[in-house]
TORKOL-4160 file (C-alpha; in steps of 0.2 Angstrom, whole numbers, padded with zeros to 4 digits, m for minus):
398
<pt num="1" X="m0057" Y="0009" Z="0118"/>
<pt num="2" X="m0072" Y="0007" Z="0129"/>
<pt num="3" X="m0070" Y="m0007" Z="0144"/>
<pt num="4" X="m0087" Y="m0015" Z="0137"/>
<pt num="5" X="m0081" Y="m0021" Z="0119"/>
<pt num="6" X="m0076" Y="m0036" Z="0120"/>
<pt num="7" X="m0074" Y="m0048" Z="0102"/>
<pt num="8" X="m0087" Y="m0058" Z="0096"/>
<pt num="9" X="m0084" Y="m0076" Z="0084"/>
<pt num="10" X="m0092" Y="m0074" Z="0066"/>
<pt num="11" X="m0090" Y="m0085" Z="0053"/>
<pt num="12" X="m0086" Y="m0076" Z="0035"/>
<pt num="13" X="m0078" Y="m0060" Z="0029"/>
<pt num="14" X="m0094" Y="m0053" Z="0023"/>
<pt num="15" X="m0099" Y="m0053" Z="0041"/>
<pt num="16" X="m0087" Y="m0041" Z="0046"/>
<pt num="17" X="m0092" Y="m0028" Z="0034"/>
<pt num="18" X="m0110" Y="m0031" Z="0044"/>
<pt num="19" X="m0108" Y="m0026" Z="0059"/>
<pt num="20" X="m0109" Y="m0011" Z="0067"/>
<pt num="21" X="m0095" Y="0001" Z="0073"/>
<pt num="22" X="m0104" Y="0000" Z="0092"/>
<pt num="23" X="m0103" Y="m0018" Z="0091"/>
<pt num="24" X="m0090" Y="m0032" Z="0097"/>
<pt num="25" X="m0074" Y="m0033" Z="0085"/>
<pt num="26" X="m0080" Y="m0047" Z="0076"/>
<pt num="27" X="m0067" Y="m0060" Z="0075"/>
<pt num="28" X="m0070" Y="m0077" Z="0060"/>
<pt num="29" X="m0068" Y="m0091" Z="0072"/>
<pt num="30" X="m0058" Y="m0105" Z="0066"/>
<pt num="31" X="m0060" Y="m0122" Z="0061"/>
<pt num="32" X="m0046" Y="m0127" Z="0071"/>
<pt num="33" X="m0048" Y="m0128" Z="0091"/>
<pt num="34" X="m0033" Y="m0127" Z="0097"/>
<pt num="35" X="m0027" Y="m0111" Z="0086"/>
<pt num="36" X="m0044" Y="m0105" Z="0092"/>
<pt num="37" X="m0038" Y="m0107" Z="0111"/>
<pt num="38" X="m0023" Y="m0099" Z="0109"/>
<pt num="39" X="m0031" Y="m0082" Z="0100"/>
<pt num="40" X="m0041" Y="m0082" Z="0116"/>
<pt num="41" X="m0027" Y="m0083" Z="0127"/>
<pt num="42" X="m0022" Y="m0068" Z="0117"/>
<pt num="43" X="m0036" Y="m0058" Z="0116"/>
<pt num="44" X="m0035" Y="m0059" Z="0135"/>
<pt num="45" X="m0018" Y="m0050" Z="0137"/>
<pt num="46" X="m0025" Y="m0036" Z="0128"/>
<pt num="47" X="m0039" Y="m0035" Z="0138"/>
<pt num="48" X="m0052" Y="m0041" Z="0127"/>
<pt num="49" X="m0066" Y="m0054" Z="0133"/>
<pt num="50" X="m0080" Y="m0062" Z="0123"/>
<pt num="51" X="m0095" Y="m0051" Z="0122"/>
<pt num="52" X="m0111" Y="m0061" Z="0128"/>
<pt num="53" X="m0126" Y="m0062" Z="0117"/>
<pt num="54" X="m0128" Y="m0062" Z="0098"/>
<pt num="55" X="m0120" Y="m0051" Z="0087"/>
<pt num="56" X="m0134" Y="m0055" Z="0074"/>
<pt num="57" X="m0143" Y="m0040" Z="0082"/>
<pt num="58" X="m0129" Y="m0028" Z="0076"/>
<pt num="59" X="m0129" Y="m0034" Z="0057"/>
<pt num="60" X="m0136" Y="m0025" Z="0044"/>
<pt num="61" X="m0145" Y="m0032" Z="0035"/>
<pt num="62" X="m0153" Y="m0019" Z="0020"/>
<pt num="63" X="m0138" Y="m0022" Z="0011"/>
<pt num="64" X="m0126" Y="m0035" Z="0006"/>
<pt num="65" X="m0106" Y="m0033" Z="0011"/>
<pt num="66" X="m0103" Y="m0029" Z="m0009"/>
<pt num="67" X="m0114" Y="m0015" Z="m0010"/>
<pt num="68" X="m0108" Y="m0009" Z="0008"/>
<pt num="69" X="m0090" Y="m0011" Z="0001"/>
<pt num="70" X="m0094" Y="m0002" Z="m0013"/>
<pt num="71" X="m0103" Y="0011" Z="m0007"/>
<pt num="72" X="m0089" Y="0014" Z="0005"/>
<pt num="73" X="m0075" Y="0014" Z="m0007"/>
<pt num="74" X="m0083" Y="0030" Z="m0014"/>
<pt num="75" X="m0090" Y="0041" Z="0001"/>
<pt num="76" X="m0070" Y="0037" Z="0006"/>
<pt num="77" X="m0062" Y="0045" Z="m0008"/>
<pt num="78" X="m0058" Y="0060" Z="m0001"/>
<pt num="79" X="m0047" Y="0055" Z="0016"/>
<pt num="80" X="m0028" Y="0055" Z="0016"/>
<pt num="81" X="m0023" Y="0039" Z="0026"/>
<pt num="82" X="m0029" Y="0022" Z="0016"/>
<pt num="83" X="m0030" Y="0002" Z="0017"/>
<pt num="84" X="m0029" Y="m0007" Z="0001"/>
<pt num="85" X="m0033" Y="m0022" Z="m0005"/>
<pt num="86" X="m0021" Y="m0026" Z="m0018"/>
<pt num="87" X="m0032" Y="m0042" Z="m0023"/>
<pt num="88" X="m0050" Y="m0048" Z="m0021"/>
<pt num="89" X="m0046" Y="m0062" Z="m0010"/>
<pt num="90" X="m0046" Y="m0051" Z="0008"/>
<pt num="91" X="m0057" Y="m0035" Z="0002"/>
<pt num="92" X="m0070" Y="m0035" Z="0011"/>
<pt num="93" X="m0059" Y="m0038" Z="0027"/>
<pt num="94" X="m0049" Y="m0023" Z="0021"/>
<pt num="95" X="m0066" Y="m0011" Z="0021"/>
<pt num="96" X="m0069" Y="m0018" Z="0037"/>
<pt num="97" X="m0054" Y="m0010" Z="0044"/>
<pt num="98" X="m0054" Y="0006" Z="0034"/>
<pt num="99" X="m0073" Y="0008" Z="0040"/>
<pt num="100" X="m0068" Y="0004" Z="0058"/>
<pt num="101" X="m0053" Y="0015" Z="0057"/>
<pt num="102" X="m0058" Y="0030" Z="0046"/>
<pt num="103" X="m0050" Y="0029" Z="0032"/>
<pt num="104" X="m0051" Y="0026" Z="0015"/>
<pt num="105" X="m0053" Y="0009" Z="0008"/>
<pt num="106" X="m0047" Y="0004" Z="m0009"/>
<pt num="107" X="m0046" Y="m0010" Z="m0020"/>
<pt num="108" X="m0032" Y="m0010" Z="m0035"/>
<pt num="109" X="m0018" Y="m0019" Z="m0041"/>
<pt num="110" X="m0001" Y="m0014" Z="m0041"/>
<pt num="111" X="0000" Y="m0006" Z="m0058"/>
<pt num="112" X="m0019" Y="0004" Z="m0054"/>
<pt num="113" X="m0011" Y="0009" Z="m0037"/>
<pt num="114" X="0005" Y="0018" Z="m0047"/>
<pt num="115" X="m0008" Y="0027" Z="m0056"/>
<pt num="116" X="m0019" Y="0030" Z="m0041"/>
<pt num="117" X="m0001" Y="0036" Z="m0032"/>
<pt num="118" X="0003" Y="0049" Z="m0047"/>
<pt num="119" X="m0016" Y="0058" Z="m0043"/>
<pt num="120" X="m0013" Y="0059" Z="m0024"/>
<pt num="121" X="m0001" Y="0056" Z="m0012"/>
<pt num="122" X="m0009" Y="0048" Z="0004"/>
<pt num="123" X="m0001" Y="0051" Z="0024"/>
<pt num="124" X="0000" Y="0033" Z="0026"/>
<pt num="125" X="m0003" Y="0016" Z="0018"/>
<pt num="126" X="m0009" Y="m0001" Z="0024"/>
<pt num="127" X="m0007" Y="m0015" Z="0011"/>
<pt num="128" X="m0018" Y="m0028" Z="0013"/>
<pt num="129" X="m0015" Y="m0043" Z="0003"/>
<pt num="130" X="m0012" Y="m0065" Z="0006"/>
<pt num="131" X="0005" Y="m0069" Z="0010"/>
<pt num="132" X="0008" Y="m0075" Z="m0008"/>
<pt num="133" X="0007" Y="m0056" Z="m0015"/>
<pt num="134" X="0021" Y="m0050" Z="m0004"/>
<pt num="135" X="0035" Y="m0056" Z="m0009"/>
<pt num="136" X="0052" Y="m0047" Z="m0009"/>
<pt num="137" X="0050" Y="m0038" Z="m0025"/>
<pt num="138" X="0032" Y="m0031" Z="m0023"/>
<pt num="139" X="0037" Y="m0025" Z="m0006"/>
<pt num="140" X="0051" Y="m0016" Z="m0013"/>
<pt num="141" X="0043" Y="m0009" Z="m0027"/>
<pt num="142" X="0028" Y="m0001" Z="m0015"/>
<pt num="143" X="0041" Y="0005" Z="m0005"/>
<pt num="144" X="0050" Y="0014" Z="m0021"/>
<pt num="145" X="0031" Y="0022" Z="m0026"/>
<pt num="146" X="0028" Y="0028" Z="m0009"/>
<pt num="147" X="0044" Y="0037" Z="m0007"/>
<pt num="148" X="0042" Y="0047" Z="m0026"/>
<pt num="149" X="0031" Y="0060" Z="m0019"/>
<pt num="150" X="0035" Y="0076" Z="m0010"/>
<pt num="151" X="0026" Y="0072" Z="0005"/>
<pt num="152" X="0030" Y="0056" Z="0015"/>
<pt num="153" X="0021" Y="0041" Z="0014"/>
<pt num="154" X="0019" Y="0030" Z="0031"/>
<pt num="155" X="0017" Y="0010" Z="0027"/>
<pt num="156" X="0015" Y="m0005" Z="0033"/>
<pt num="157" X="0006" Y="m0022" Z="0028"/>
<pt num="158" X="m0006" Y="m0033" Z="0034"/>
<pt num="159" X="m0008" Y="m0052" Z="0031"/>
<pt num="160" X="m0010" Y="m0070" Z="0035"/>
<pt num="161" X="m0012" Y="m0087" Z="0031"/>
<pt num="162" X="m0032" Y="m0085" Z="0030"/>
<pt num="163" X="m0048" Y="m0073" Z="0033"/>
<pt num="164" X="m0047" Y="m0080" Z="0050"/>
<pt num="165" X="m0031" Y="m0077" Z="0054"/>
<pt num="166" X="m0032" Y="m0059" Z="0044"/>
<pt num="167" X="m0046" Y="m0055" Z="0056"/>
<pt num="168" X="m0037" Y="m0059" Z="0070"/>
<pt num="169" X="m0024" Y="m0049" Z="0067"/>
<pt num="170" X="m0034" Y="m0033" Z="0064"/>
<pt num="171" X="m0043" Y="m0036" Z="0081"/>
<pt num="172" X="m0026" Y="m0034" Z="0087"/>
<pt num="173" X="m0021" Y="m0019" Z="0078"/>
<pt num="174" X="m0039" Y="m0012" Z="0087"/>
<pt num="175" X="m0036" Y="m0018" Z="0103"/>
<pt num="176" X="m0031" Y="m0007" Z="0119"/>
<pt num="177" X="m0012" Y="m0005" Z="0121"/>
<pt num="178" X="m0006" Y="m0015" Z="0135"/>
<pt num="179" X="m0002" Y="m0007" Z="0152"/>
<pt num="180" X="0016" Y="m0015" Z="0150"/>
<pt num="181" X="0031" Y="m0003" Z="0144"/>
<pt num="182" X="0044" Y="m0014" Z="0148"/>
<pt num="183" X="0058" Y="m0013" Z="0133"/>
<pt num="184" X="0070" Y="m0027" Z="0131"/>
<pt num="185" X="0083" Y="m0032" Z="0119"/>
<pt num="186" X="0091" Y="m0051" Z="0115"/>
<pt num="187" X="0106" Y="m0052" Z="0107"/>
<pt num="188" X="0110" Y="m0069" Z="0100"/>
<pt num="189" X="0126" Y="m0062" Z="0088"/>
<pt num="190" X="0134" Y="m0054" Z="0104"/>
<pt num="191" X="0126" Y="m0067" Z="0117"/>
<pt num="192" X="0120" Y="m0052" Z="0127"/>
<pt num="193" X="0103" Y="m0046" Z="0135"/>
<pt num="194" X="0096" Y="m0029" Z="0141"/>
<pt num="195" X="0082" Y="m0020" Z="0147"/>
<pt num="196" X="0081" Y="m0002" Z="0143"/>
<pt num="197" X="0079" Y="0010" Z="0158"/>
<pt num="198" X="0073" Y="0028" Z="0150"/>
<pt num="199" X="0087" Y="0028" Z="0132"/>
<pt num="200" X="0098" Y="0018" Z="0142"/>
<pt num="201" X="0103" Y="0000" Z="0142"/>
<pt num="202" X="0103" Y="m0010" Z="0158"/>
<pt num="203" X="0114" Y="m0025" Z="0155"/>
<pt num="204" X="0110" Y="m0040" Z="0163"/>
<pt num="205" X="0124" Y="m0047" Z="0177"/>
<pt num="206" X="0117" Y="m0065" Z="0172"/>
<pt num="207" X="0127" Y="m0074" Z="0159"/>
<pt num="208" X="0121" Y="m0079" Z="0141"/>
<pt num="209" X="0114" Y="m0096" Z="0147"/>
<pt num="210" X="0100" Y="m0107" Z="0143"/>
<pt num="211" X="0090" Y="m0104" Z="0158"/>
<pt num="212" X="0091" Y="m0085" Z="0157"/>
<pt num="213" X="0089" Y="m0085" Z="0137"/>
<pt num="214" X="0073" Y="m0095" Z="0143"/>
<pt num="215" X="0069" Y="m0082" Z="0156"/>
<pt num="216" X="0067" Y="m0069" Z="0146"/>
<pt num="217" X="0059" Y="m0075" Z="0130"/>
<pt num="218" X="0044" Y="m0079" Z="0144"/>
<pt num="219" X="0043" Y="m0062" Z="0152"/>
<pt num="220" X="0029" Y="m0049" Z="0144"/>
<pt num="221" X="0035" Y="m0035" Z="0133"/>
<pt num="222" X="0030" Y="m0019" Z="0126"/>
<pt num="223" X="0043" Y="m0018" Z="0113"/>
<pt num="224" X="0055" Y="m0034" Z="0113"/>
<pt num="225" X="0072" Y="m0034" Z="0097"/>
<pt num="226" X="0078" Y="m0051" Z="0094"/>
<pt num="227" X="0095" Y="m0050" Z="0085"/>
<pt num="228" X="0098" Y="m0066" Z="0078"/>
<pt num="229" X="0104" Y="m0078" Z="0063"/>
<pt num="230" X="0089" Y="m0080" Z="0054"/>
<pt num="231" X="0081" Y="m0087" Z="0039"/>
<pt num="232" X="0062" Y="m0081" Z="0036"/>
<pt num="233" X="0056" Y="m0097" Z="0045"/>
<pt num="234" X="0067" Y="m0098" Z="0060"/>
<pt num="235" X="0079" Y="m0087" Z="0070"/>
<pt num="236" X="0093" Y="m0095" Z="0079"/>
<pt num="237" X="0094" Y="m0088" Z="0098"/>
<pt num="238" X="0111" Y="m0099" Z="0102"/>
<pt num="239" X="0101" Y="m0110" Z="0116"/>
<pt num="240" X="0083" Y="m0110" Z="0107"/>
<pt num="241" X="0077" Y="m0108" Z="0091"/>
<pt num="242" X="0062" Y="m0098" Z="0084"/>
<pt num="243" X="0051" Y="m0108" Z="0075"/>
<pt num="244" X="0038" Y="m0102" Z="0062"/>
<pt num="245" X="0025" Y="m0116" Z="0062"/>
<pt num="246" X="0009" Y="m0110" Z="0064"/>
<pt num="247" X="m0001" Y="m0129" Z="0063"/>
<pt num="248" X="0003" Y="m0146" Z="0070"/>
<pt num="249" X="0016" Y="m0148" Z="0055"/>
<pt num="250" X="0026" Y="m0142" Z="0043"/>
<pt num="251" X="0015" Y="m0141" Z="0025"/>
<pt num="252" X="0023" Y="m0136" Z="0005"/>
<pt num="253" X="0014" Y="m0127" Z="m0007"/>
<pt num="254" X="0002" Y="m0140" Z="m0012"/>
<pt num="255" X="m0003" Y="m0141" Z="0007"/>
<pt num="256" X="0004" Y="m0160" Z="0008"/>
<pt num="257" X="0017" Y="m0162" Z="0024"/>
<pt num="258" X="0032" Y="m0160" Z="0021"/>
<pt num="259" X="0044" Y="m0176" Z="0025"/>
<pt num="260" X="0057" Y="m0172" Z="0037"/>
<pt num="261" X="0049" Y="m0154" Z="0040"/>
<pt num="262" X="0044" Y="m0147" Z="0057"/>
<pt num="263" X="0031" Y="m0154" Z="0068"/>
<pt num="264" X="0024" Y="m0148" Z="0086"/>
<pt num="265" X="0037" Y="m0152" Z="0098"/>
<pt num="266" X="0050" Y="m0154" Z="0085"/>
<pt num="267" X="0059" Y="m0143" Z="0073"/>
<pt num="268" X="0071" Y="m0146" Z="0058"/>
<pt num="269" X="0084" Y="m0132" Z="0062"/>
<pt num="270" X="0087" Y="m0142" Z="0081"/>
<pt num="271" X="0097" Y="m0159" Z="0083"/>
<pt num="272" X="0103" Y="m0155" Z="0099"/>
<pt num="273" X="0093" Y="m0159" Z="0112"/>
<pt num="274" X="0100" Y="m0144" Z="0124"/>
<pt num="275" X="0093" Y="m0132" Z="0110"/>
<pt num="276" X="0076" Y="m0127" Z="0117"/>
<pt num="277" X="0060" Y="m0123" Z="0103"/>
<pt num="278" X="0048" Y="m0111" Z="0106"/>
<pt num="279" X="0036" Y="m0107" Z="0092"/>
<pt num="280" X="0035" Y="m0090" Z="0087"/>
<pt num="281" X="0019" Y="m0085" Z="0091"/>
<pt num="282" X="0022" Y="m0089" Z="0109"/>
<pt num="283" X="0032" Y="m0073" Z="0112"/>
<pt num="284" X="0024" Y="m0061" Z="0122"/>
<pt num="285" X="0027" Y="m0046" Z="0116"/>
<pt num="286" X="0015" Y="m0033" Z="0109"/>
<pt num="287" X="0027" Y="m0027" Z="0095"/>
<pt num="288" X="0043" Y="m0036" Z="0091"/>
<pt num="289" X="0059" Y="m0027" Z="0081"/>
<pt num="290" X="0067" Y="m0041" Z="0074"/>
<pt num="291" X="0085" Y="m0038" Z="0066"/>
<pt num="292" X="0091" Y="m0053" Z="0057"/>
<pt num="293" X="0095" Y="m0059" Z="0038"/>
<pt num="294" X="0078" Y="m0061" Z="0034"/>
<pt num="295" X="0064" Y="m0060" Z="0045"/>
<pt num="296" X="0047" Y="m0056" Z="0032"/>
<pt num="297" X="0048" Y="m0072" Z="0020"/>
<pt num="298" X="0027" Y="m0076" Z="0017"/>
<pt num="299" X="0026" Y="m0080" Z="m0001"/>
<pt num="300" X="0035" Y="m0096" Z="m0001"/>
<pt num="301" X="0052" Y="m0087" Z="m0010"/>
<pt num="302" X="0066" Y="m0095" Z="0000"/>
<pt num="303" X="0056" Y="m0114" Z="0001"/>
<pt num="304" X="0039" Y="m0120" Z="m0004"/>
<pt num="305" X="0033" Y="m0122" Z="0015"/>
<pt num="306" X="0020" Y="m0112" Z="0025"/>
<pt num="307" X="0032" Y="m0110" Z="0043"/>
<pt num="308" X="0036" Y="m0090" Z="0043"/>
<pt num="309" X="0040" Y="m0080" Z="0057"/>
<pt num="310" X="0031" Y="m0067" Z="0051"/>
<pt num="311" X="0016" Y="m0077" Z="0047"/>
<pt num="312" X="0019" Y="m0085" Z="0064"/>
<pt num="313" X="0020" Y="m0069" Z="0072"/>
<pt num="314" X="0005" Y="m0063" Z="0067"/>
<pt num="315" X="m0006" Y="m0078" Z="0073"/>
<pt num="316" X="0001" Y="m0076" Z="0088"/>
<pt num="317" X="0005" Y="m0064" Z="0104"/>
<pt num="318" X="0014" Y="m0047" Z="0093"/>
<pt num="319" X="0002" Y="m0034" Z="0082"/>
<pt num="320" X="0017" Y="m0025" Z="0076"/>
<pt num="321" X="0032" Y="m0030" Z="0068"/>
<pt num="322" X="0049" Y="m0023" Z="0058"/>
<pt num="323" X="0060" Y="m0033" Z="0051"/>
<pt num="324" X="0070" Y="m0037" Z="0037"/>
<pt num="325" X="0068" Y="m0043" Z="0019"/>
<pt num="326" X="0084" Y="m0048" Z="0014"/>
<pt num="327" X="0100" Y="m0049" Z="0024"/>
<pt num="328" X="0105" Y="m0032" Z="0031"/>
<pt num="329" X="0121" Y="m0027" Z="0042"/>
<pt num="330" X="0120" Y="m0017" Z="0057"/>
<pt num="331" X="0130" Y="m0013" Z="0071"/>
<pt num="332" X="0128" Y="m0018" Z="0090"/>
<pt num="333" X="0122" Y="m0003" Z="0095"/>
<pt num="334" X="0104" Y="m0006" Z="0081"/>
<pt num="335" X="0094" Y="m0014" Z="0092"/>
<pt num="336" X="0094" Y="0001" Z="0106"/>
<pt num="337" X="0092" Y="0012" Z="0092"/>
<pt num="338" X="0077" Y="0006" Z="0087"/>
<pt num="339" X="0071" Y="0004" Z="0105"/>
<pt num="340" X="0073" Y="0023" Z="0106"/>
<pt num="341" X="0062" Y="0028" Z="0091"/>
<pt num="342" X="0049" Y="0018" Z="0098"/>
<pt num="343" X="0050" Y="0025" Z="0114"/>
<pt num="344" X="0050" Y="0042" Z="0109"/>
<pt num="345" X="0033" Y="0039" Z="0100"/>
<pt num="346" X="0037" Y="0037" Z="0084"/>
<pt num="347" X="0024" Y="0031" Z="0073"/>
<pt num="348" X="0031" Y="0012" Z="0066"/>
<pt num="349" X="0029" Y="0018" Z="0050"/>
<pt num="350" X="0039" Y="0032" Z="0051"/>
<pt num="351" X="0049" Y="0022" Z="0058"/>
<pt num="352" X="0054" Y="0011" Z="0044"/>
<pt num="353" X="0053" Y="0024" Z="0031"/>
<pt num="354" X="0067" Y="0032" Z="0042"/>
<pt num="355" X="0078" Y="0015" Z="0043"/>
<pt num="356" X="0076" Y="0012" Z="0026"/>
<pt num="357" X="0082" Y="0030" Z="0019"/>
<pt num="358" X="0099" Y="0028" Z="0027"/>
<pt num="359" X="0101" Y="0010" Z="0024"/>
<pt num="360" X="0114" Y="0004" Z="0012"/>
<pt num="361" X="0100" Y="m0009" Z="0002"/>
<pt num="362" X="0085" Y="m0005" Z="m0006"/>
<pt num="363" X="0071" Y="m0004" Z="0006"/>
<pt num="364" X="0076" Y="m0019" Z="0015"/>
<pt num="365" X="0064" Y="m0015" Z="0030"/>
<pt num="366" X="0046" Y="m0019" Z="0030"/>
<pt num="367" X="0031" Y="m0016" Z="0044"/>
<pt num="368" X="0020" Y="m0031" Z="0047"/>
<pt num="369" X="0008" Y="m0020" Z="0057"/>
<pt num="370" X="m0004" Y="m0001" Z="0057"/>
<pt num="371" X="0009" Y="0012" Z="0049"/>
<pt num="372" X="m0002" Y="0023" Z="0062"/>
<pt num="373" X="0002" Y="0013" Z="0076"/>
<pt num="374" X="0016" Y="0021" Z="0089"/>
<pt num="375" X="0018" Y="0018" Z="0112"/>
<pt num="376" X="0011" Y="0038" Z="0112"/>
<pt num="377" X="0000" Y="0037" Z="0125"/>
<pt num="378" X="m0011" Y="0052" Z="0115"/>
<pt num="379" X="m0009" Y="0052" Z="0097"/>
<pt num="380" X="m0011" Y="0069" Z="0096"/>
<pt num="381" X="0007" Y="0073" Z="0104"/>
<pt num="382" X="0023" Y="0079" Z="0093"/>
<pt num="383" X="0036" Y="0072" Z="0092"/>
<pt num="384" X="0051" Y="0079" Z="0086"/>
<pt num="385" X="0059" Y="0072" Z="0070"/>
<pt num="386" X="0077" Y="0063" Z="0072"/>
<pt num="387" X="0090" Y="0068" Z="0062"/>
<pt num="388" X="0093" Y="0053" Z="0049"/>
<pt num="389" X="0114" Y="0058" Z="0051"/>
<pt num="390" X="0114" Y="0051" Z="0069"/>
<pt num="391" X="0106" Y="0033" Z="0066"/>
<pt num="392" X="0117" Y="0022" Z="0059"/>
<pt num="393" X="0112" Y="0004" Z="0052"/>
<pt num="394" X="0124" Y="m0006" Z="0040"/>
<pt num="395" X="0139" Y="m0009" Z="0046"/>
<pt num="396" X="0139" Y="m0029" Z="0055"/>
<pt num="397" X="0137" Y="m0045" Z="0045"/>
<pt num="398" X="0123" Y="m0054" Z="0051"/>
């Protein structure tokens, strides 16, 4: 990506379809100034600075962003890698991306997408959808349609708590890769931490404390595995707890607070004040693997409350992550597998096709991120395939 774009604030989804592909990655600025501040500190790490002047210059303005969308969806029809709006509500975000990207945008729900699936099978998927369309069930049952045909299908999904957010988090998915290739691995379950050095693992001579815990959860990260007790909204780290709030408090279903529920500064999984809180979109990581009993909970399945990790994570610092959608058992040596694929270059969504086929549960890993996306420097290089009989998941209760 050229040094000279930079992001630009607008203000609807129908503005991103407006722009063109030369201009700033438009970004819908939120209402809230403080979630505003903290996408800036963001985009900074990945090198992305506010473009001066107006992108009103750049809009197009012969058409509106219904006739663009559509006129889009059909000169698209013939490329193999898609982005999918599964509902209305973030489609024209959805075209956006597929525009910006190259690929083909289309708009169908689940039942049209099977049909759409038995035509053609595509090299890779991005689902687009609000949080509220992906629980367990639906992700499962994409998982099952994309692995009936004969060629494989990479996957992922993209979503968030609003447009705002949505955009963000495709502005991330465009942005530069960061310089940083450091690999790490926290192991809360055997109170261990590592840094990998090539494929091998470089244990730390510090012990499992808080103040090294701390340490680490601060540092920058390529690729950073969390293994860790975990529930969809928080993941316990022994001397600190994640915490998915995204706001200044905890919120149900019908957007009132929730009583005794999370607040800035506080958290309902901590009442012991040597427990450190860090919320989730503080870590500062570009993509997170994050092994625990349930780590992709958006759709308000296990509690009517908005605090996710994943949601969390993606209005923060990470643009990729894989984790789980149901509890999974794996062994200690997962973390450092996975570590390895992504060093190796392995696209993530061959990634978690691959975990998936030789896992003991029914697609119990999902990518919150660009299938496409992989740490090749040059997408163009070959990598070679691992063999599924050496990669071994399922075997430790989490």
């Amino acid at each position: 990506m050229s040094e000279k774009i930079g992001y630009a604030w607008v203000h609807s989804q129908a503005d991103l379809v407006h722009y063109s592909f030369d201009a700033p990655i438009p970004i819908i600025e939120p209402f809230d100034k403080q979630r505003k501040e903290r996408w800036i500190a963001v985009l900074q790490m990945y090198g992305l600075k506010s473009a001066p002047g107006n992108l009103m210059a750049d809009k197009t303005v012969d058409k509106s962003a219904g006739e663009i969308t559509a006129t889009y969806m059909q000169q698209s029809s013939d490329l193999d890698d898609w982005v999918i709006a599964l509902d209305d509500a973030y489609a024209y975000a959805a075209c956006y991306y597929a525009m910006k990207t190259g690929r083909r945008f289309v708009k169908a729900s689940l039942d049209r997408l099977e049909v759409l699936l038995r035509l053609c099978a595509p090299k890779s998927v991005l689902i687009v959808c609000k949080p509220i369309g992906l629980h367990t069930g639906i992700l499962k049952k994409i998982a099952a349609l994309l692995s009936q045909g004969e060629t494989e299908t990479l996957w992922g999904v993209a979503t968030s708590v609003d447009a705002a957010g949505l955009s963000f988090l495709l502005a991330k998915f465009l942005s530069p890769s960061l310089p940083c290739r450091r690999y790490g691995i926290i192991d809360a379950i055997a109170r261990q931490a590592y840094e990998m050095d090539g494929n091998e693992l470089r244990a730390s001579d510090f012990e499992f404390s808080p103040d090294y815990l701390w340490h680490q959860l601060a540092q920058q990260w390529y690729s950073l595995a969390l293994v860790s007790h975990g529930e969809g909204a928080h993941a316990n780290l022994e001397h600190a707890v994640l915490c998915g709030l995204m706001g200044r408090e905890e919120r149900g279903s019908d957007g009132r607070p929730v009583e005794g529920g999370c607040r800035q500064g506080t958290c309902k999984r901590v009442h012991n004040p040597n427990i450190s809180i860090l919320p989730v979109y503080e870590l500062r990581t570009e993509n997170l693997l994050f092994l625990s009993c349930n780590g992709f909970s958006v759709s308000n399945e296990l509690y009517p409350s908005d605090v996710s990790v994943a949601l969390s994570l993606a209005d923060g610092y990470p643009r990729a992550c894989i984790t789980t959608t149901e509890t999974v058992e794996f062994t200690e040596e997962s973390a450092q597998e996975f570590q390895s694929l992504v060093r190796q270059g392995h696209q993530f969504g061959k990634i978690v096709n691959l975990v998936n086929d030789v896992s003991l549960r029914d697609y119990p890993y999902v990518l919150l991120g660009d299938p496409l996306m992989s740490s090749a420097q040059d997408p163009r290089d070959v990598f070679v395939d691992v063999e599924r009989s050496s990669f071994k998941i399922d075997h430790r209760d989490n």
